[in-house]
C-alpha positions as CSV (number, residue, x, y, z in Angstrom):
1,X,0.6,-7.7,1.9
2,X,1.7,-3.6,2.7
3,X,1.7,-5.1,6.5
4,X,3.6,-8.7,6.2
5,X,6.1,-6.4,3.9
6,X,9.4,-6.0,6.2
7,X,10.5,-2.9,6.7
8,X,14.4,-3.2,7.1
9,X,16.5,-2.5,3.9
10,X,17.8,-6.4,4.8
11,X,14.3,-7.6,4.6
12,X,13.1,-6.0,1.6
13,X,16.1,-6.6,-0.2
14,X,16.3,-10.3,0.7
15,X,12.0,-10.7,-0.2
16,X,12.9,-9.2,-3.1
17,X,15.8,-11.7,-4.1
18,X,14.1,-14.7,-2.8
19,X,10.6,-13.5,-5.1
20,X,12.7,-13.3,-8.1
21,X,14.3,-16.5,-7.2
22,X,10.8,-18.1,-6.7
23,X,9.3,-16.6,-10.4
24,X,12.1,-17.3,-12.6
25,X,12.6,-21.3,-11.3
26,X,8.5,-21.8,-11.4
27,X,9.4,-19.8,-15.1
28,X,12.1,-22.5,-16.1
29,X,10.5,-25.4,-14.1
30,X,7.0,-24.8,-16.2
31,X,9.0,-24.0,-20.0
32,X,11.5,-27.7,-18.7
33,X,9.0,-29.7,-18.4
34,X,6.2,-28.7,-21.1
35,X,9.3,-29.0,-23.5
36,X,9.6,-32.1,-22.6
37,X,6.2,-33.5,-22.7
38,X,6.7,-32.3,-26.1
39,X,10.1,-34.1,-26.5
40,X,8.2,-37.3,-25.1
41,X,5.8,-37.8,-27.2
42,X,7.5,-36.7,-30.5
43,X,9.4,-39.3,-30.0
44,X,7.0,-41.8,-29.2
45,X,5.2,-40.5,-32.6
46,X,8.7,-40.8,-34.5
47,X,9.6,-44.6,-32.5
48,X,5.7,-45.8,-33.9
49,X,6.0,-44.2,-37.8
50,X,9.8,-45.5,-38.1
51,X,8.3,-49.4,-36.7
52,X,6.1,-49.0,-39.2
53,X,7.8,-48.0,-41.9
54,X,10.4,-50.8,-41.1
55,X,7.3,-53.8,-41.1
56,X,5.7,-52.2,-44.3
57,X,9.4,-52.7,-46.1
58,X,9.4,-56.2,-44.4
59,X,6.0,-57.7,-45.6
60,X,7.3,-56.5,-49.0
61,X,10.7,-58.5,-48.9
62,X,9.1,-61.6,-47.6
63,X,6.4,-64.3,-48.6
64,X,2.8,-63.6,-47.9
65,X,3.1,-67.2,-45.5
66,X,5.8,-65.6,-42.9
67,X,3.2,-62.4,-42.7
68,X,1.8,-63.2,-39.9
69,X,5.1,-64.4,-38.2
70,X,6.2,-61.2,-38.7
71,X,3.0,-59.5,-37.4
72,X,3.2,-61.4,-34.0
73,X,7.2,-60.4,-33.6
74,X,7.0,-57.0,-34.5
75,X,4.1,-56.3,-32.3
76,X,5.0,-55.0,-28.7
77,X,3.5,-54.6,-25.5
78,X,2.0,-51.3,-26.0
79,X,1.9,-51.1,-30.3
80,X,0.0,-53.8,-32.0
81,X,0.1,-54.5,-35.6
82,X,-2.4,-56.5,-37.8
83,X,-3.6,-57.5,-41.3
84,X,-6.8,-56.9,-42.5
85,X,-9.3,-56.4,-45.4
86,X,-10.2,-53.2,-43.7
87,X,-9.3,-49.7,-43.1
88,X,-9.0,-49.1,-38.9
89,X,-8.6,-45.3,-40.0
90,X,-11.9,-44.0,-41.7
91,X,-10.7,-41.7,-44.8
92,X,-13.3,-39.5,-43.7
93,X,-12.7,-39.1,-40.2
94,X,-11.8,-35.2,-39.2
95,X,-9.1,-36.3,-37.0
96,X,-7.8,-37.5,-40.2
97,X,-8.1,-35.1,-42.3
98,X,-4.7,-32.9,-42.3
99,X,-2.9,-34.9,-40.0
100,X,0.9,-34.0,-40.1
101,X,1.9,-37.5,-38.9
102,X,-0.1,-38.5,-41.9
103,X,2.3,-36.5,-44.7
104,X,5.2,-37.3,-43.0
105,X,4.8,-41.1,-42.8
106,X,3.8,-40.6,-46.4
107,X,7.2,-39.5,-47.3
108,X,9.0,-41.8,-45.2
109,X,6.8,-44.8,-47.4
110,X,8.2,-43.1,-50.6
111,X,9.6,-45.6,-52.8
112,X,7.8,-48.6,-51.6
113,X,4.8,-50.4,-52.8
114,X,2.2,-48.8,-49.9
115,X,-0.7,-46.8,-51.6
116,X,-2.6,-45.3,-49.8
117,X,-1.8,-43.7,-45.5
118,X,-4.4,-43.0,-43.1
119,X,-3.3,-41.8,-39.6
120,X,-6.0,-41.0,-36.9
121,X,-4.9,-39.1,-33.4
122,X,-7.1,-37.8,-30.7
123,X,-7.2,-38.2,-26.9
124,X,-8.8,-41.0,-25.3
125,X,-9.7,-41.3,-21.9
126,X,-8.0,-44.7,-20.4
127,X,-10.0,-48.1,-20.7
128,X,-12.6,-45.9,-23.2
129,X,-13.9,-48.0,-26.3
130,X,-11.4,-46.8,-29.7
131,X,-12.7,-47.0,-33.3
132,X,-10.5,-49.9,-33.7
133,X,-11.4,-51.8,-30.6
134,X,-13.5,-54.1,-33.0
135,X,-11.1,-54.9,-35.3
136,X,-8.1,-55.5,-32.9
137,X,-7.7,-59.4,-31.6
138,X,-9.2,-59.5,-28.3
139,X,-6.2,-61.0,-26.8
140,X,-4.0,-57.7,-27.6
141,X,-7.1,-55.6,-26.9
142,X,-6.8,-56.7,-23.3
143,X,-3.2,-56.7,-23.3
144,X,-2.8,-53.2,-24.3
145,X,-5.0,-52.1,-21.8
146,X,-3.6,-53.6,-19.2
147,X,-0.5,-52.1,-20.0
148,X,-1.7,-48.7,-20.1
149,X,-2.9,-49.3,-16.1
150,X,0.1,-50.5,-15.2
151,X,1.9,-48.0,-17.3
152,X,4.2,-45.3,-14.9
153,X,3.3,-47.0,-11.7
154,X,7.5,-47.7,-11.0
155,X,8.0,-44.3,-11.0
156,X,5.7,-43.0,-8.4
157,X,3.7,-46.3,-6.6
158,X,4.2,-45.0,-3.8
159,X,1.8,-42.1,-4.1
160,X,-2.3,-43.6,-3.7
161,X,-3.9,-44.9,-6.8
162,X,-7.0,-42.7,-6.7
163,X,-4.6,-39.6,-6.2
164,X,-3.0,-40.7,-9.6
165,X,-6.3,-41.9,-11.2
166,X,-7.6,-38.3,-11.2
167,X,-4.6,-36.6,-11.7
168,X,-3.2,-38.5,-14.5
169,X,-3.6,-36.4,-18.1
170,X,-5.7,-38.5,-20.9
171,X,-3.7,-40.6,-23.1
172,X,-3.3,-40.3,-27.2
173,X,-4.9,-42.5,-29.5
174,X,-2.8,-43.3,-32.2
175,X,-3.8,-45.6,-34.9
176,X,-2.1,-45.9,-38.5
177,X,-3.6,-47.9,-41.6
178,X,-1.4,-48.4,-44.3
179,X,-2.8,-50.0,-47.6
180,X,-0.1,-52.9,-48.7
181,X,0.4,-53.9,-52.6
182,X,-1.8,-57.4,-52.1
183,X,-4.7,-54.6,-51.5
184,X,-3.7,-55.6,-47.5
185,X,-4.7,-53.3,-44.6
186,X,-1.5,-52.9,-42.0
187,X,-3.0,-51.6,-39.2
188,X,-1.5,-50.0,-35.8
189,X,-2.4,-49.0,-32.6
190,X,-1.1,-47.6,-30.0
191,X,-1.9,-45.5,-26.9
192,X,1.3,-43.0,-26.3
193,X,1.5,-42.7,-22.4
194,X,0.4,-39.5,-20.6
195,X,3.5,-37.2,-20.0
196,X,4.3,-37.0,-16.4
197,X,3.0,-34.9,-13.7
198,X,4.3,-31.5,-14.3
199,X,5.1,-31.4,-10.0
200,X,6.7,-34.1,-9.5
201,X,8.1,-35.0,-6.0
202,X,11.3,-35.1,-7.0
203,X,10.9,-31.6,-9.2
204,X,9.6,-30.1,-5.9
205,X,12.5,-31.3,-3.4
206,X,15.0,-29.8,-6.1
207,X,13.6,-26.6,-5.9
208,X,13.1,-26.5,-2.1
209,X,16.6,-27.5,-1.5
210,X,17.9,-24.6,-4.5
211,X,15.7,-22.2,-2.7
212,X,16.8,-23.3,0.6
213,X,20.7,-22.8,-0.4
214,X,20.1,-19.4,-1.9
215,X,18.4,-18.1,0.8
216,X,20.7,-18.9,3.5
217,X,23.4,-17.4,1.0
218,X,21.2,-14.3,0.7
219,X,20.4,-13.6,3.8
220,X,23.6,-13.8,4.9
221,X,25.2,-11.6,2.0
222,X,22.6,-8.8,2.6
223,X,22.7,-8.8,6.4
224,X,26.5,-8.6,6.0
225,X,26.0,-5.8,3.2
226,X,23.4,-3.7,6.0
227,X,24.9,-4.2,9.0
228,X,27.1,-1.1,8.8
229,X,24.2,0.6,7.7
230,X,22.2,0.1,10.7
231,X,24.9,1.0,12.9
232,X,25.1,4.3,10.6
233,X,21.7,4.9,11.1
234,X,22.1,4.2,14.7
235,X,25.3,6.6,15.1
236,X,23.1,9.3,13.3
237,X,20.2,8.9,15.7
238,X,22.5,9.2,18.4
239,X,24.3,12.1,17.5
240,X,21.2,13.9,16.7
241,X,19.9,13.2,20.2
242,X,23.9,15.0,21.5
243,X,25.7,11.9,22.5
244,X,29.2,11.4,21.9
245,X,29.5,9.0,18.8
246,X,32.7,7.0,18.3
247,X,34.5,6.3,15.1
248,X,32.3,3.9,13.0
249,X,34.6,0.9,11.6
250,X,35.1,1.2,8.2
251,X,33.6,-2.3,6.4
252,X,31.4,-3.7,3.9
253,X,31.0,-2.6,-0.2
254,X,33.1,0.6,-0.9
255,X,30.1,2.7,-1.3
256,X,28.9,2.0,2.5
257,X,32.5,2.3,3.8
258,X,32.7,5.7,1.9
259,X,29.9,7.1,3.5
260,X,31.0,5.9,7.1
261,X,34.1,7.2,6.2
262,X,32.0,10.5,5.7
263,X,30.1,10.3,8.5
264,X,32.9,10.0,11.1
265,X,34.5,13.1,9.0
266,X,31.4,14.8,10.2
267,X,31.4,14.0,13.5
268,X,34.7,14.9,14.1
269,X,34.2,18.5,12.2
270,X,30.9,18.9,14.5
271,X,32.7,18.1,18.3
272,X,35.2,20.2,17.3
273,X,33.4,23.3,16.5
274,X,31.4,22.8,19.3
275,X,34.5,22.9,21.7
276,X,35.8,25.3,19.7
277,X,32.7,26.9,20.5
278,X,31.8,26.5,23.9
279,X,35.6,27.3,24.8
280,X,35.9,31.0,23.7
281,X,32.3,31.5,25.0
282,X,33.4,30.3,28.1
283,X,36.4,32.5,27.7
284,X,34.6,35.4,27.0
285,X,33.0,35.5,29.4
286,X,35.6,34.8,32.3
287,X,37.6,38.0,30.4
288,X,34.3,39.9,30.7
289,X,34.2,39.3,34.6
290,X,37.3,41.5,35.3
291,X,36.3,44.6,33.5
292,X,32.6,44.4,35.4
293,X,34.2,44.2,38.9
294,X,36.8,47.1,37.8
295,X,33.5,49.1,36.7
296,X,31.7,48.5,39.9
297,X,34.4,49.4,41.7
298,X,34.6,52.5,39.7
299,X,30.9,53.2,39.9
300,X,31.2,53.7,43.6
301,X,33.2,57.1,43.2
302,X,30.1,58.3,41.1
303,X,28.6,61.2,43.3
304,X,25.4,61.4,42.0
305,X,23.7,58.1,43.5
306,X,21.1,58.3,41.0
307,X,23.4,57.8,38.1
308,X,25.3,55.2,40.0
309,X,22.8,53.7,41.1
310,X,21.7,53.1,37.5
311,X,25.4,52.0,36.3
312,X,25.6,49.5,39.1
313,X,21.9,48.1,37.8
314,X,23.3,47.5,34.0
315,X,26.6,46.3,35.8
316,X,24.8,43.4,37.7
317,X,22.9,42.7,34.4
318,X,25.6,42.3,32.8
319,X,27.4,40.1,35.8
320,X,23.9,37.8,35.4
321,X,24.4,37.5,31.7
322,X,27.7,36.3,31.9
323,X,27.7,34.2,34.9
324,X,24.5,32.4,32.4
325,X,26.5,31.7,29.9
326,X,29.5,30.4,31.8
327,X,27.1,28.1,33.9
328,X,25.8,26.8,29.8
329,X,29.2,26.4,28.6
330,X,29.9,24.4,31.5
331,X,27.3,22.4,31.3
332,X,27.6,21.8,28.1
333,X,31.6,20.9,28.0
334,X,31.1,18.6,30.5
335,X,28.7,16.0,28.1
336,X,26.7,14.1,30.8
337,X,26.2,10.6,30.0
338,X,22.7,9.3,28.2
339,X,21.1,6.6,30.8
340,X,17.7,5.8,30.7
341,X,15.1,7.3,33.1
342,X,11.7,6.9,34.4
343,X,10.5,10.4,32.9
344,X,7.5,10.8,34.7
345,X,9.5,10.6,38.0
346,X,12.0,12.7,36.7
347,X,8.8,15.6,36.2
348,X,6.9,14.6,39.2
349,X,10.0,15.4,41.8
350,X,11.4,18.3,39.8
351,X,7.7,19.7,40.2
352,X,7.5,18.7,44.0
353,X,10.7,20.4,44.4
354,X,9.4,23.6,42.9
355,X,5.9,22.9,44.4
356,X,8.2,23.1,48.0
357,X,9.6,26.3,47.5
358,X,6.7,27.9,47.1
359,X,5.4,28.1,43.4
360,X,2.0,27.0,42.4
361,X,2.8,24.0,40.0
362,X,0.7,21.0,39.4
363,X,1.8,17.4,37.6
364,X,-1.2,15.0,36.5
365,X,0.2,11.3,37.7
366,X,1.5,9.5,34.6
367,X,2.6,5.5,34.8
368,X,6.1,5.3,34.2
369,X,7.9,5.1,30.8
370,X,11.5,5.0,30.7
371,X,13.4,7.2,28.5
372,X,16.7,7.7,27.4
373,X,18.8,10.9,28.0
374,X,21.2,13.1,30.3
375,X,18.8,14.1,33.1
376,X,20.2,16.5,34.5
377,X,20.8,18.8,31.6
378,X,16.4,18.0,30.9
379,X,15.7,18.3,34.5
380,X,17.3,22.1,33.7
381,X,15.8,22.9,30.7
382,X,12.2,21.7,32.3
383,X,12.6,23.4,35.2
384,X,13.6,26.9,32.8
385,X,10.1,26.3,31.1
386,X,8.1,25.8,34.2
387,X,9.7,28.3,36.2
388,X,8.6,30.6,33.4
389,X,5.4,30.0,33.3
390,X,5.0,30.1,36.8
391,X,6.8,33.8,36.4
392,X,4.8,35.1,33.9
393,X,1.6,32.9,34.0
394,X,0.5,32.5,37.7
395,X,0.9,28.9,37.7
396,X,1.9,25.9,35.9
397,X,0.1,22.8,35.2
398,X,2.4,19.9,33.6
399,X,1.1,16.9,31.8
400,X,3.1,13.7,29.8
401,X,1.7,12.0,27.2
402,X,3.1,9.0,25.7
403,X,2.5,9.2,21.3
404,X,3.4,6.5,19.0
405,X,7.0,7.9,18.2
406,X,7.3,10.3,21.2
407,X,6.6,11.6,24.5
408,X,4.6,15.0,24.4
409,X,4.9,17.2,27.7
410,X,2.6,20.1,28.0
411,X,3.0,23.0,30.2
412,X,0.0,25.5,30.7
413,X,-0.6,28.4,32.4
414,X,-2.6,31.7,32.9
415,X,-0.2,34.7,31.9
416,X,-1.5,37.2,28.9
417,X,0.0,35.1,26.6
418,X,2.9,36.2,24.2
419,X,1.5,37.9,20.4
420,X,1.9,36.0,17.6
421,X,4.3,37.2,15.8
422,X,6.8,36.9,18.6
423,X,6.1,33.3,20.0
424,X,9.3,32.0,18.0
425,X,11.7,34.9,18.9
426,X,11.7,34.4,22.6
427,X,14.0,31.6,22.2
428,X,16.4,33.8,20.9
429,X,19.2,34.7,23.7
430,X,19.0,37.7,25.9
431,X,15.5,38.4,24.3
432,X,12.6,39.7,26.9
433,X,9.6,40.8,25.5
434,X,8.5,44.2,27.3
435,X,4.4,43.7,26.7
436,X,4.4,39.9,28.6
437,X,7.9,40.0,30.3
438,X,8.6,42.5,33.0
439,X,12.1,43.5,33.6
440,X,11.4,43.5,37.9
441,X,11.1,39.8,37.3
442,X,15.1,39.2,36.5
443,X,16.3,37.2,34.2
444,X,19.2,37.1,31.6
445,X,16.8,36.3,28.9
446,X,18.8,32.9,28.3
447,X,16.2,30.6,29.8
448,X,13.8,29.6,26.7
449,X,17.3,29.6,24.6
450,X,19.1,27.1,26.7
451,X,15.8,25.0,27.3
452,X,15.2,24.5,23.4
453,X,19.2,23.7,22.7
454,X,18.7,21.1,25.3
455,X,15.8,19.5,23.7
456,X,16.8,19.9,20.8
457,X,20.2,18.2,22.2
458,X,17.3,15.5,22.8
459,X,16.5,15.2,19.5
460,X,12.9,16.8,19.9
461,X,12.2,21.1,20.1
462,X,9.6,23.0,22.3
463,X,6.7,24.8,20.5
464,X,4.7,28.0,22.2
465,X,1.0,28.6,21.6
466,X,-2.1,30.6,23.1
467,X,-4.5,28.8,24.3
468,X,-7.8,29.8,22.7
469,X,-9.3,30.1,26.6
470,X,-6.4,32.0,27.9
471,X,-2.7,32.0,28.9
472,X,0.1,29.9,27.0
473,X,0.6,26.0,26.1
474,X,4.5,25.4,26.0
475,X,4.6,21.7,24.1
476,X,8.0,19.6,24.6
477,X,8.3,16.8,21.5
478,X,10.7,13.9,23.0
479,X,11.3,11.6,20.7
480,X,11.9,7.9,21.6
481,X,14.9,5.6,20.5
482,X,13.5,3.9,17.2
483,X,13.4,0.2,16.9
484,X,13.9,-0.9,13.4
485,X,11.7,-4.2,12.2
C-alpha cells in the first residue's frame, strides 16, 4: 500500500478525500438499508396483527353461518386465515414463549371476546414443511408457496434465478392463533418476504455516479488549490541551483498566495544583495588596480634590488588577487543561462584539453547523461579542482557516477594529502596551506572558493578526503532536477 500511495500533496490529498468519501457512503448505505429491512418487516408484522384484529372483531359482529365467507374474503395471497378446533401455535413452543408480537396483539384484542393469543415466529427456509402445513387447506398451502417463489421477481428478473436462489435471505414464519368465544381457533399464516438485497444494482450505480461527481470535483479543486505550490517548489529548486526566478503570480487560497507573495519578496532581497555585492567587489578591486601600478612604479626607484625585488613579488600578488576576483565578479554578474548538457562530454573534452597541454589527467568513459546547468561557469570550477590536483597531487584521475538523486564526480590524486583538521578551510578565499601548498606553485588562493560557490550555485557542494592508500579524493555532489509523482 506505502508504494501505490502517491506522493504529490494533490494525490494524497485527493486519496484521502475520495477514502473518506468511500467509508462514510458504505457507513450510511449499510445503517439505510438495515433500517429499512427493519422498517419492512415491522410493518409487515403491524399490516398481519391489525388484519387480524379487524377479522377477530368481525366473526364477533356476525352469524357463525357467514364465518366462513368471511374467512375466504379476508384471506390474501400471501396471509391465510382459517377456523379450526385446534391451536396452529403450540402453547409450549419456545418460539412462543415471550414473543413481543404476542403481548402486543394481546392488547390490541382488549375489550373483545378472544381468550386466549398464541403467536409463533422463526425463520424458515422457502418451500420447507411449517408446523402448520397440516392444518392449512391444501389449496392455500400451494398457493402461498407459490407466491413466495414468485415473490420479488419484478424487481430484479433480470438477474439469473440460481444467482437469486442462493443469495436470497430466509423468509419469516409467522403464524397467529387466536382462541374465539365459540371455543374457535382463528388461525393465520403468513411468510413475511425476505428484505432486499442489501447491494442492489440500482444502490451500486448511485454510489458510482456520487463518487464519480465528487471526484471529478475533487480532483479538480485540489489540483487547482497545488498548482501554485508546485510551481513554488519549482521556483525554489531553481533558485537554489542560481537561476534567475521570475515573479511567481500571485493565485489560489490566501495562505498559498501569501507565501508566494513571500517568496518573490525573497528573491528580490537575494538578487539584489548579490549585485549589490558583486558590484562593490568588482569596484574594489578596479580602485585597487591604480594604487598597485603607482606602487610598482614607485618600487623601481628602490636601490637596494633585494628589497625591491621583494616589494615588486607582494605587488604582483596582489595584482593576481585582484585581477581573480574581478574575473569572479564578472562571471558572476553576467548569469549565464541554465541549458542542459551531456556532462560526461562536458568532463571528457575539458580533460582532453588539459590532457593537451601537458598535464597527466585521466577520465574513465561514462555513457551520456544530460544535465542541466551553465557550463561554462562548471567547466571553470572543474577545471579549478583538477588543475589542483594535478598541481599538488601529480596527477588526476576523474570519474562520474550517476546516483539515484545525483551525479557524483570524483577526482583522485597522489599529493600528501591535506591534515584533517584543515580539509574544510581551504575553501576559504586566499587560504594556501604551507605543509601541502607551496607558494612557487602560484595561485591567489581563490580556486577551491570559487569552485565550491559554483557548485554550490548548482545546487550540490564539493567534499575533500584522504584516501586511506594515499593522496586526496575531491567528491563533486550534482544534484539532478527532481520529478515530482
Amino acid at each position: 500500500m506505502i508504494r501505490f500511495w502517491p506522493r504529490s500533496l494533490a494525490g494524497q490529498m485527493i486519496a484521502l478525500l475520495l477514502l473518506a468519501l468511500v467509508t462514510a457512503q458504505a457507513i450510511s448505505v449499510f445503517l439505510f438499508l438495515d433500517e429499512r429491512r427493519h422498517a419492512v418487516r415491522a410493518a409487515d408484522r403491524a399490516q398481519v396483527l391489525s388484519r387480524t384484529l379487524s377479522i377477530v372483531r368481525l366473526l364477533g359482529e356476525t352469524p357463525p353461518e357467514l364465518s366462513d365467507r368471511i374467512i375466504e374474503t379476508a384471506s390474501g395471497p400471501r396471509l391465510r386465515f382459517w377456523l379450526a378446533q385446534e391451536s396452529a401455535v403450540d402453547a409450549g413452543d419456545p418460539a412462543h414463549r415471550d414473543n413481543p408480537l404476542r403481548h402486543h396483539l394481546a392488547g390490541m384484542l382488549r375489550g373483545t371476546q378472544a381468550e386466549n393469543v398464541l403467536v409463533r415466529i422463526e425463520n424458515a427456509a422457502p418451500g420447507a414443511a411449517t408446523p402448520w402445513g397440516h392444518m392449512m387447506p391444501r389449496r392455500w398451502r400451494e398457493r402461498m408457496h407459490h407466491n413466495h417463489m414468485d415473490d420479488g421477481d419484478d424487481k430484479d428478473s433480470e438477474q439469473p434465478r440460481h444467482w437469486r436462489d442462493r443469495h436470497r435471505p430466509a423468509p419469516l414464519s409467522l403464524t397467529i392463533a387466536v382462541r374465539l368465544a365459540d371455543r374457535r381457533w382463528l388461525n393465520a399464516a403468513t411468510l413475511l418476504p425476505p428484505a432486499a438485497p442489501a447491494w442492489a444494482w440500482s444502490t451500486l450505480t448511485w454510489l458510482v455516479l456520487m463518487a464519480a461527481a465528487v471526484t471529478v470535483i475533487v480532483v479538480f479543486s485540489v489540483r487547482r488549490i497545488t498548482r501554485p505550490m508546485r510551481a513554488l517548489a519549482t521556483a525554489a529548486e531553481r533558485l537554489g541551483r542560481g537561476e534567475e526566478v521570475p515573479p511567481l503570480h500571485e493565485e489560489g487560497p490566501r495562505d498559498v498566495r501569501q507565501s508566494t507573495q513571500a517568496f518573490n519578496e525573497m528573491v528580490e532581497r537575494l538578487q539584489r544583495f548579490v549585485r549589490d555585492r558583486t558590484r562593490m567587489l568588482a569596484a574594489i578591486s578596479h580602485d585597487l588596480r591604480t594604487p598597485i601600478t603607482s606602487l610598482r612604479l614607485r618600487a623601481e626607484f628602490v636601490e637596494d634590488p633585494e628589497v625591491r625585488e621583494k616589494i615588486l613579488e607582494t605587488l604582483a600578488e596582489m595584482q593576481e588577487m585582484v585581477e581573480a576576483v574581478l574575473t569572479f565578479a564578472r562571471e558572476d554578474a553576467a548569469r549565464e543561462a541554465t541549458r542542459p548538457m551531456d556532462l560526461p562530454a562536458l568532463i571528457a573534452s575539458l580533460c582532453d584539453d588539459l590532457a593537451d597541454g601537458g598535464l597527466d589527467v585521466h577520465f574513465a568513459d561514462t555513457p551520456q547523461h544530460l544535465y542541466h546547468c551553465r557550463p561554462v561557469a562548471l567547466k571553470r570550477a572543474l577545471n579549478n579542482v583538477i588543475e589542483n590536483a594535478v598541481a599538488y597531487g601529480a596527477r588526476a584521475r576523474v570519474a562520474l557516477a550517476d546516483r539515484d538523486t545525483a551525479y557524483e564526480i570524483t577526482v583522485d590524486d597522489d599529493g600528501p594529502g591535506i591534515p584533517e583538521t584543515e580539509l574544510d578551510r581551504v575553501f576559504e578565499p586566499f587560504l594556501r596551506l604551507e605543509s601541502s601548498r607551496s607558494r612557487d606553485t602560484g595561485g591567489a588562493g581563490l580556486g577551491l572558493a570559487i569552485a565550491r560557490s559554483i557548485f554550490r550555485g548548482h545546487g550540490g557542494d564539493i567534499v575533500l578526503a584522504n584516501r586511506p592508500g594515499g593522496g586526496l579524493r575531491a567528491t563533486i555532489h550534482l544534484p539532478k532536477i527532481r520529478q515530482d509523482a
